[in-house]
VMD Tcl script that draws the C-alpha trace (Angstrom):
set ca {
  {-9.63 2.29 22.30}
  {-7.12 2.14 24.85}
  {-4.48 -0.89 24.73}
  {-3.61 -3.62 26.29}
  {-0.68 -3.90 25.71}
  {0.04 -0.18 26.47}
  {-1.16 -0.53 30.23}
  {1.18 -3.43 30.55}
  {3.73 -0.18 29.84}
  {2.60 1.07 32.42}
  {3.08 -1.61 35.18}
  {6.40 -2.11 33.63}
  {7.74 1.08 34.04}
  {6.51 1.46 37.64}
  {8.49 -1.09 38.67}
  {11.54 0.42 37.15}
  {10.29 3.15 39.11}
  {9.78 1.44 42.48}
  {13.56 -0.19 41.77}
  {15.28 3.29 41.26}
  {13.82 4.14 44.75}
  {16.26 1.36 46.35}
  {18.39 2.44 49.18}
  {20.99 4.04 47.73}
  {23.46 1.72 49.68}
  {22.22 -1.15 47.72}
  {21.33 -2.90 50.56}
  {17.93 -4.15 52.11}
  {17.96 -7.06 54.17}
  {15.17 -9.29 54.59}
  {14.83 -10.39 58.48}
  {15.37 -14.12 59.27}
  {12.15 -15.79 60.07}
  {12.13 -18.00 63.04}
  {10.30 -20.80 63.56}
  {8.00 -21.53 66.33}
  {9.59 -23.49 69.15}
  {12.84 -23.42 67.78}
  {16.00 -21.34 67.87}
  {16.17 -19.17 64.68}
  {19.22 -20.61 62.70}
  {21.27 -17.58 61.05}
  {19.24 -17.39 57.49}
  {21.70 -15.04 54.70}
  {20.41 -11.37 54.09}
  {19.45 -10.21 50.65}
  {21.38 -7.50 48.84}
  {19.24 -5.70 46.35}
  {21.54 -3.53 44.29}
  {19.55 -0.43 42.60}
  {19.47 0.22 38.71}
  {20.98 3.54 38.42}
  {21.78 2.78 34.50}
  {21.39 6.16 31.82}
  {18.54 3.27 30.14}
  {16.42 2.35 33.46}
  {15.92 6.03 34.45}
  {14.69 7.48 31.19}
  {11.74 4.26 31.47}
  {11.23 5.50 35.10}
  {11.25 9.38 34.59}
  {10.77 10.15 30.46}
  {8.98 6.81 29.10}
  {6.53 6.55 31.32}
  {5.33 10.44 31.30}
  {5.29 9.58 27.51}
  {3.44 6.80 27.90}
  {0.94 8.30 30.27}
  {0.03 11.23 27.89}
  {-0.42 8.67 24.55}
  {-2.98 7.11 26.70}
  {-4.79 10.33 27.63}
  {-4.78 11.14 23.80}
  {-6.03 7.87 22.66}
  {-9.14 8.55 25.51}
  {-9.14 12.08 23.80}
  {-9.13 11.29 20.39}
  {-11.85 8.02 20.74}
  {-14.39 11.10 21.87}
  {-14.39 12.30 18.31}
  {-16.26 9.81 16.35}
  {-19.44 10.23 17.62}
  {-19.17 13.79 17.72}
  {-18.51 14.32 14.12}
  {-21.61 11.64 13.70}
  {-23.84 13.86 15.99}
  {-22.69 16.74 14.08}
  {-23.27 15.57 10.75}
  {-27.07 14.93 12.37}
  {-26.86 18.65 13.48}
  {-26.08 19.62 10.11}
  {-29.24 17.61 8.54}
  {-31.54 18.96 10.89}
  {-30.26 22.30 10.57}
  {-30.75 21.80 6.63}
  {-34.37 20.50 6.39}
  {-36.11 22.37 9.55}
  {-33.46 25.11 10.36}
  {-34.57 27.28 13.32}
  {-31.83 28.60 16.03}
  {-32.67 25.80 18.40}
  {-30.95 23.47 15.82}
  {-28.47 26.13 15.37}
  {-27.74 25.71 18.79}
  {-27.24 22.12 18.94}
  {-24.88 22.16 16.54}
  {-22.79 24.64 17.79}
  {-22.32 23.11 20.99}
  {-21.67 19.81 19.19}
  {-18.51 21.64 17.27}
  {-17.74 23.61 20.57}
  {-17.13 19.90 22.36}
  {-15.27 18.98 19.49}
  {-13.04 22.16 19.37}
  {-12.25 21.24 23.20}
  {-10.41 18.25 21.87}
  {-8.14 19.85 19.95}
  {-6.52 22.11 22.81}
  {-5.69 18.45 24.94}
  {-4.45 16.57 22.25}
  {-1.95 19.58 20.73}
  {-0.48 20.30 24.06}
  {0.08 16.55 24.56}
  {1.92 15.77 21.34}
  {4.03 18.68 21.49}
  {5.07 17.37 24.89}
  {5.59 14.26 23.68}
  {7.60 15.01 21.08}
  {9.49 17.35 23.09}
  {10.63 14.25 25.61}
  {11.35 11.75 22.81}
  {13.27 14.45 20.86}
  {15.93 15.15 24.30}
  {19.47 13.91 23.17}
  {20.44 13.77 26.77}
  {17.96 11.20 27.56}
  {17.59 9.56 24.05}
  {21.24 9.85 22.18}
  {21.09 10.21 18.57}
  {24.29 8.00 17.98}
  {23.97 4.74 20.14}
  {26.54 2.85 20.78}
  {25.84 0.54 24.09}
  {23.12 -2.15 24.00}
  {21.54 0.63 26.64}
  {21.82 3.22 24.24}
  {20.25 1.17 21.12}
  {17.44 0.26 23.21}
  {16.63 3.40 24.09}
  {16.94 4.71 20.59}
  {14.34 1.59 19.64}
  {11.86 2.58 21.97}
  {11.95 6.23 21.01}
  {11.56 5.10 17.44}
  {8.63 3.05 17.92}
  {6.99 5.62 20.23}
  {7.48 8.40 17.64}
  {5.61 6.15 15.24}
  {2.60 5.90 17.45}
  {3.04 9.49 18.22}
  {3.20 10.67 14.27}
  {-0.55 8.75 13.87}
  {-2.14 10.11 16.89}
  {-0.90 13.49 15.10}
  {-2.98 13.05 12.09}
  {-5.90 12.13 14.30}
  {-5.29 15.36 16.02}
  {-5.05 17.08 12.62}
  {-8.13 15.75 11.38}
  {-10.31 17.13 13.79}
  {-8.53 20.44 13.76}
  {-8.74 20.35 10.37}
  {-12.58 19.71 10.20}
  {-13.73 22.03 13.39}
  {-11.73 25.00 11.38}
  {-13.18 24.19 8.50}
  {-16.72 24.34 10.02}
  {-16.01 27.47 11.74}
  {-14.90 28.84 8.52}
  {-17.92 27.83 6.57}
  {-20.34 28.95 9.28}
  {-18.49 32.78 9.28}
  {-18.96 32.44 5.80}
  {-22.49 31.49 5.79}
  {-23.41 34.10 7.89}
  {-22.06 37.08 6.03}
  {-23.84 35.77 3.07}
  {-27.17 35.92 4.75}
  {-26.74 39.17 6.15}
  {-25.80 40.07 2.32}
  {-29.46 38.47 1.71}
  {-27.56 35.95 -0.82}
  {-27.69 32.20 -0.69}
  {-25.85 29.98 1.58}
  {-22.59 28.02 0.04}
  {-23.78 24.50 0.51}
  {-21.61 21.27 -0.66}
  {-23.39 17.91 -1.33}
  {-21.25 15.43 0.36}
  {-21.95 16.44 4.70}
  {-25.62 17.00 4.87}
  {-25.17 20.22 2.76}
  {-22.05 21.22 4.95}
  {-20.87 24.77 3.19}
  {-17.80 24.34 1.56}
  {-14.44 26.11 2.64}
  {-13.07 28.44 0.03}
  {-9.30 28.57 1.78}
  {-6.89 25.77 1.44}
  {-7.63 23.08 3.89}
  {-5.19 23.46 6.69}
  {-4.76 19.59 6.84}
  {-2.25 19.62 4.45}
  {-1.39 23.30 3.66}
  {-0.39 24.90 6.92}
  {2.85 23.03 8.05}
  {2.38 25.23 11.59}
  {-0.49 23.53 12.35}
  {-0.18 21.05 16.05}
  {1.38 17.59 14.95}
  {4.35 16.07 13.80}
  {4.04 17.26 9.87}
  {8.10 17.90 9.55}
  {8.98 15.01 11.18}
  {11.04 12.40 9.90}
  {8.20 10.14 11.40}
  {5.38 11.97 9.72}
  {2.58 9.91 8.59}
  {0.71 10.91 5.36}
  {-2.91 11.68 6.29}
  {-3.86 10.65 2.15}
  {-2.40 7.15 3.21}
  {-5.45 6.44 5.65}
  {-8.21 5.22 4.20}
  {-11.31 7.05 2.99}
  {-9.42 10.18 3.10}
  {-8.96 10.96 -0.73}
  {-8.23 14.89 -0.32}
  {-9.12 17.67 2.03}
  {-10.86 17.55 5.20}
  {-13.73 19.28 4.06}
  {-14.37 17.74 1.18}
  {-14.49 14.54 2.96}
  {-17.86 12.85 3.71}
  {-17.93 12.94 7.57}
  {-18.77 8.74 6.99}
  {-15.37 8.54 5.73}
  {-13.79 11.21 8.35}
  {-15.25 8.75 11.22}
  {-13.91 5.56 9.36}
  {-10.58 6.96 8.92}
  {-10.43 7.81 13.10}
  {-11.57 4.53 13.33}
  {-8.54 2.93 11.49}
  {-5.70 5.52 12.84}
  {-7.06 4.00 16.48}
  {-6.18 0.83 15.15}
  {-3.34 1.99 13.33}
  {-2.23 3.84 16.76}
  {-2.54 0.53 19.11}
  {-0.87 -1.87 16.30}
  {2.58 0.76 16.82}
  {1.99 1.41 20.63}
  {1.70 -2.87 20.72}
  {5.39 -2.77 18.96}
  {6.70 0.10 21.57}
  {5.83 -2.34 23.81}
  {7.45 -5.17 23.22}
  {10.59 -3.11 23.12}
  {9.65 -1.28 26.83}
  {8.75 -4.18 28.67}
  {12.15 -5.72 27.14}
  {14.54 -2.92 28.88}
  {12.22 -2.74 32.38}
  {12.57 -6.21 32.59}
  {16.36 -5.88 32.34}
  {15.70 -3.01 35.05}
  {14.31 -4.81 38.04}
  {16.38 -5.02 41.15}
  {18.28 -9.11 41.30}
  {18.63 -10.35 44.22}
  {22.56 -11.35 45.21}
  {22.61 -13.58 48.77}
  {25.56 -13.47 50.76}
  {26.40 -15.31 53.45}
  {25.45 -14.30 57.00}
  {28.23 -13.20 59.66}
  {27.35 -14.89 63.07}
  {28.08 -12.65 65.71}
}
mol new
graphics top color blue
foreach p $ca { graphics top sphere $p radius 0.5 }
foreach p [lrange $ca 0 end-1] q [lrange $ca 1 end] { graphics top cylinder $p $q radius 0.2 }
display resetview
């Protein structure tokens, strides 16, 4: 789901963009008009004086990259629900009829989910990367520029620190797959049963901790000071893979909720300090030659 309110972001910041690219004079003057059939009467120039303040460029040049890649993961991560659905279906067929053509199917339905991951880890680590840059965000604000700043980065880090669980979560689940499937297989080439659980159409169970909330190196924001608690969202009462993909695709439901409610609150902060970035006007009077 991609927000509203987040695309308004995005206008805003261009035109904190479009103001930093002001003559660097200060100065653009808008021509006299004349009217027809009359001598054109001196009318004042405009002097536009350019926002070169610390605050306007990091909306024109950090904010708005930042901005731009939360939107590309919330198209990313609103790609998984019906993929886990379709593979839960893959994994029910695969159970009653088996055959490799159903094999198939599901594989390629965890592949596509897989190729989610790789997009969504490289943009929160980028994100993070911006919003964690003293020089553009300082960590003890002082001016009214400087406090803003430090609001927006908090509220973005917030939005950020869900989209991270989201990203975790399907990590979490496409490793956990891949794990059962390896494990699967060398039990049927030891001619012994396959693991099954109960709750996933039969999904085999994972005998390694789930690395959801084991491995603290795994893509997202887990040591962060903004970190969000993947048991907080709900239907997720434990590990990923003993989570009934129903609740899995209700809980990505509510973090894209969860996700747009904090980008809404960035926003209200962002479109606050553009605002204050937009070139004013200042008429002065006209010299007649």
């Amino acid at each position: 789901m991609r927000p509203r309110l987040l695309l308004l972001l995005i206008a805003a910041s261009l035109v904190v963009a479009f103001s930093l690219h002001a003559p660097s004079s200060a100065i653009a003057a808008r021509p006299a008009t004349a009217k027809p059939h009359k001598t054109p009467s001196p009318e004042p120039s405009v002097i536009y004086h350019a926002s070169v303040r610390p605050l306007c460029s990091a909306l024109a040049q950090h904010v708005k990259t930042v901005i731009g890649m939360m939107m590309q993961n919330d198209q990313t991560i609103a790609k998984s629900p019906p993929l886990l659905a379709r593979y839960n279906r893959d994994l029910a067929d695969v159970n009653s009829n088996g055959g490799s053509d159903n094999d198939a199917e599901r594989d390629l339905t965890l592949y596509h989910l897989e190729q989610l991951v790789g997009p969504l880890a490289n943009n929160v680590n980028a994100m993070e990367h911006e919003l964690e840059d003293t020089t553009v965000f300082p960590d003890d604000p002082e001016s009214s520029d400087d406090k803003q700043l430090d609001a927006m980065r908090d509220e973005l880090m917030k939005a950020l620190a869900v989209q991270a669980v989201s990203l975790d979560i399907i990590n979490g689940y496409v490793q956990t797959q891949q794990l059962a499937e390896m494990q699967q297989q060398g039990l049927q080439d030891s001619n012994q049963n396959a693991i099954s659980g109960t709750d996933m159409a039969n999904t085999p169970v994972p005998t390694t901790p789930d690395p959801l909330l084991v491995d603290q190196h795994q893509a997202g924001l887990q040591q962060s000071p903004y970190a969000f608690d993947p048991l907080a969202v709900p239907g997720i009462t434990g590990s990923v893979g003993t989570t009934p993909v129903t609740r899995l695709i209700s809980a990505m439901h509510w973090l894209q909720q969860e996700t747009a409610r904090r980008e809404g609150l960035a926003a209200q902060t962002i479109v606050t300090a553009a605002n204050s970035c937009k070139p004013h006007p200042m008429p002065t009077p006209h010299r007649p030659k």
